[in-house]
NUSEBA-130053 format. One line per 4 residues: for each residue x, y, z of C-alpha. Coordinates in pm, 1 decimal, decimal comma. Example, Ala and Ser with C-alpha at 12.3 -4.5 7.8 and 13.67 -1.06 7.14 Angstrom:
BEGIN
1230,0/-450,0/780,0; 1367,0/-106,0/714,0
% end
This chain:
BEGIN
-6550,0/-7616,4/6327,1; -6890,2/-7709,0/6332,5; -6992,1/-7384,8/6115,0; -6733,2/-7477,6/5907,2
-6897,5/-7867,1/5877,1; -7236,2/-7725,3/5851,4; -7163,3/-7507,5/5567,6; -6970,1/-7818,2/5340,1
-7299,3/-7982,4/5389,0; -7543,2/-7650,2/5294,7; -7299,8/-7641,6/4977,3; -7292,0/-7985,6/4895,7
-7660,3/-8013,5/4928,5; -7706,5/-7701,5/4727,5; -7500,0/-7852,7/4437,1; -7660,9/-8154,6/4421,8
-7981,9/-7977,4/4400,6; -7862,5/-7737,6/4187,4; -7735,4/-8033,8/3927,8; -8034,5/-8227,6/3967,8
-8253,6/-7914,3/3857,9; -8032,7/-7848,7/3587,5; -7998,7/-8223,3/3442,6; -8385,2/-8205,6/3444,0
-8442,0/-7938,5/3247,8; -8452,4/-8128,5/2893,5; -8732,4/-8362,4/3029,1; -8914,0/-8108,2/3181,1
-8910,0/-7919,4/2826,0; -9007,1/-8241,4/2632,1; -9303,0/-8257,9/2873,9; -9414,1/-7923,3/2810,8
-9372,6/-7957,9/2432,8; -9338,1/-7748,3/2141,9; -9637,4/-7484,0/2291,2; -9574,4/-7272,7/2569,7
-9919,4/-7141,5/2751,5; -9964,2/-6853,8/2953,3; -9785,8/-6992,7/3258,2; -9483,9/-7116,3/3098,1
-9419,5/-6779,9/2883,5; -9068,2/-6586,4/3051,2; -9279,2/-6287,1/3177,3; -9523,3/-6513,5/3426,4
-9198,3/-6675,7/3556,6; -8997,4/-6440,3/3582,5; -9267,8/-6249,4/3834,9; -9311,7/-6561,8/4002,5
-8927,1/-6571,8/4073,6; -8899,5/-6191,9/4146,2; -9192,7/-6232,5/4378,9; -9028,6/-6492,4/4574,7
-8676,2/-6407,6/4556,9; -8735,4/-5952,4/4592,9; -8822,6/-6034,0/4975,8; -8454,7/-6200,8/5068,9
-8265,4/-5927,9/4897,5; -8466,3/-5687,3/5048,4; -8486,8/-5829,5/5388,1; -8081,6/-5868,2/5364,0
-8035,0/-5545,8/5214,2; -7906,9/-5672,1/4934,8; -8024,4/-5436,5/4665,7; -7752,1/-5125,7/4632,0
-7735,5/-4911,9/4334,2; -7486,3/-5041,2/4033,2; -7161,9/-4879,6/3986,2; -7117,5/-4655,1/3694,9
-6792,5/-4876,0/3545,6; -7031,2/-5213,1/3602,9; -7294,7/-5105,0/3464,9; -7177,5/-5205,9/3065,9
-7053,5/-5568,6/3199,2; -7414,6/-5566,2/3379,5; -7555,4/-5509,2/3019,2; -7314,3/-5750,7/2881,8
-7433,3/-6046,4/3158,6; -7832,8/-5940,9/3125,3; -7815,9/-5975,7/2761,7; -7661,8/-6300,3/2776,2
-7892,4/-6406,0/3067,2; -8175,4/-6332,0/2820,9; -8089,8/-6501,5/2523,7; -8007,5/-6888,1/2722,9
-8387,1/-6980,0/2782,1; -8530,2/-7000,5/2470,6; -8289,7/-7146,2/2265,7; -8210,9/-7445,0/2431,1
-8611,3/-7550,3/2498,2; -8620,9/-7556,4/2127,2; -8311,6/-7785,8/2110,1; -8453,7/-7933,9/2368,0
-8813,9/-8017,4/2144,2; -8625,5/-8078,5/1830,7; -8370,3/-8280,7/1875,9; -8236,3/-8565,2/2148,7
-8194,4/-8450,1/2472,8; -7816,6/-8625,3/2470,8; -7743,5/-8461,0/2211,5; -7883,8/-8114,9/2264,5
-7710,7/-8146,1/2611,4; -7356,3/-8219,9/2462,9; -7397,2/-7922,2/2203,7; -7527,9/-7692,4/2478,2
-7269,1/-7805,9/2733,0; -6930,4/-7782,0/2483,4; -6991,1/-7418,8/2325,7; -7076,8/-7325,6/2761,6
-6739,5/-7458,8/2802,9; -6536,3/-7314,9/2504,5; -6699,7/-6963,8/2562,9; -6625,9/-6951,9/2920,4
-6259,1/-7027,0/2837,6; -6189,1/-6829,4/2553,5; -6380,4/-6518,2/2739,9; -6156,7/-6610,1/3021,3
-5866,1/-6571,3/2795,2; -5995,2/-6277,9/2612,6; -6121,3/-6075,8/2924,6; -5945,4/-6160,3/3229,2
-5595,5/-6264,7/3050,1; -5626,2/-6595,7/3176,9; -5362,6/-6874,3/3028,7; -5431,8/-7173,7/2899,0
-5211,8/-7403,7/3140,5; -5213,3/-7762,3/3006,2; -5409,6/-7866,2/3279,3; -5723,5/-7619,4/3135,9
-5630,9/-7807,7/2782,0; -5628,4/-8153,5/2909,7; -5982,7/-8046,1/3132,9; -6113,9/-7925,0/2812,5
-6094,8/-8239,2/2600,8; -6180,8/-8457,5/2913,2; -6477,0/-8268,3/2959,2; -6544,7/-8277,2/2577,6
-6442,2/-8661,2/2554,7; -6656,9/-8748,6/2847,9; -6951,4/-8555,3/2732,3; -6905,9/-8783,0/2306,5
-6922,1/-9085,1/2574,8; -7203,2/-9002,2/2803,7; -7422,0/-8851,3/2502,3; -7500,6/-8988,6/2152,7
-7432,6/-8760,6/1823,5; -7659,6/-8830,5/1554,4; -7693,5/-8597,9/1270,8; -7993,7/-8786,9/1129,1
-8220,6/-8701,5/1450,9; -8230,0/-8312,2/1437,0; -8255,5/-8026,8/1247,2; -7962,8/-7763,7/1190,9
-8151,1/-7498,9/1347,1; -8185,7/-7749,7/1680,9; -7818,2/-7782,8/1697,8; -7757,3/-7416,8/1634,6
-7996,4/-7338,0/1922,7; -7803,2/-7604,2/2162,2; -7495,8/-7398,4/2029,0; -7657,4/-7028,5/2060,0
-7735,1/-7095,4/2431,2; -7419,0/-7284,5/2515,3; -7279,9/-6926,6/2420,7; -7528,6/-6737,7/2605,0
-7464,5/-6931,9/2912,0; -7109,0/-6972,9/2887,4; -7101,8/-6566,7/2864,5; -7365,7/-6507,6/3160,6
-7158,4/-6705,0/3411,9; -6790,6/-6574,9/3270,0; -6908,1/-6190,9/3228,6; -7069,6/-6204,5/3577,9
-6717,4/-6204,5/3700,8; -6620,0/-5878,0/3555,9; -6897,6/-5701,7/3793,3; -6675,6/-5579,9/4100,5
-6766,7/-5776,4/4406,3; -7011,2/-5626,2/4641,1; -7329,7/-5766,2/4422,5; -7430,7/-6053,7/4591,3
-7546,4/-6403,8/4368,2; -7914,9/-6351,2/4492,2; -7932,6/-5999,2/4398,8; -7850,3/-6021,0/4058,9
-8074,0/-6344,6/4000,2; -8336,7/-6047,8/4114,7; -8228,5/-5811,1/3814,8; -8274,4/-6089,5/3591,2
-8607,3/-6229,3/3714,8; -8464,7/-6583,4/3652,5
% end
């Protein structure tokens, strides 16, 4: 019972964390601003992040060789890991952060179902369709939508990565299990 307790809290704390991280991201990118030195370019962090996540997965023994049938979904998920960084800092630096958020947010959403529906034969029950526009109406609410702040290439962006995103975390699940979270965050170097 009390591993049981202990581990609600771990994941409750890790979620928070997690969101609060997340949520920061478009003030953290308007800080930085539209040039990206040395430090901030993908190959310094991604070493930084290989360097301190390689010693877990090692020490847990972690790293296995990928199957031969995942080994095209493990394309499919790097590619799409690779393509969500960039895009949205620019949305991010060109447009409002609401707004780049909603964008980014509703094409995650909408590519996660439809490759959900496309990939693992899910069904759309009518309590995924009534999520969907909740989410959606919820997000219009929470976030303004101005077409006069941005450009169209900001909104694309926000769009672009809310695909690239939406694909990372829904293709992930066509890896068979035995790859665990930390492992692949190490093949990815993010």
């Amino acid at each position: 019972m009390k591993n049981e307790r202990t581990s609600r809290v771990y994941g409750s704390v890790a979620v928070f964390l997690s969101a609060l991280f997340f949520g920061s991201y478009g003030v953290w990118s308007r800080l930085i601003g539209s040039g990206m030195g040395n430090f901030f370019q993908g190959w310094t962090r991604a070493l930084i992040i290989i360097v301190l996540i390689l010693p877990f997965v090692l020490l847990r023994r972690e790293f296995v060789r990928i199957g031969k049938q995942d080994r095209p979904w493990l394309a499919v998920f790097l590619v799409c890991t690779s393509m969500t960084q960039a895009p949205l800092f620019y949305a991010y630096n060109h447009m409002d952060i609401g707004t780049a958020s909603l964008l980014f947010f509703v094409s995650m959403f909408l590519t996660m179902n439809f490759v959900g529906i496309g990939f693992f034969r899910e069904k759309m029950t009518t309590a995924k369709v009534v999520a969907i526009g909740g989410a959606i109406v919820g997000m219009c609410l929470v976030f303004s939508f101005s077409t006069i702040s941005f450009s169209l290439l900001a909104a694309l962006m926000a769009l672009a990565n809310g695909v690239a995103s939406g694909g990372e975390i829904a293709f992930s699940k066509k890896l068979s299990s035995g790859y665990s979270p930390l492992y692949l965050h190490s093949l990815v170097g993010s």
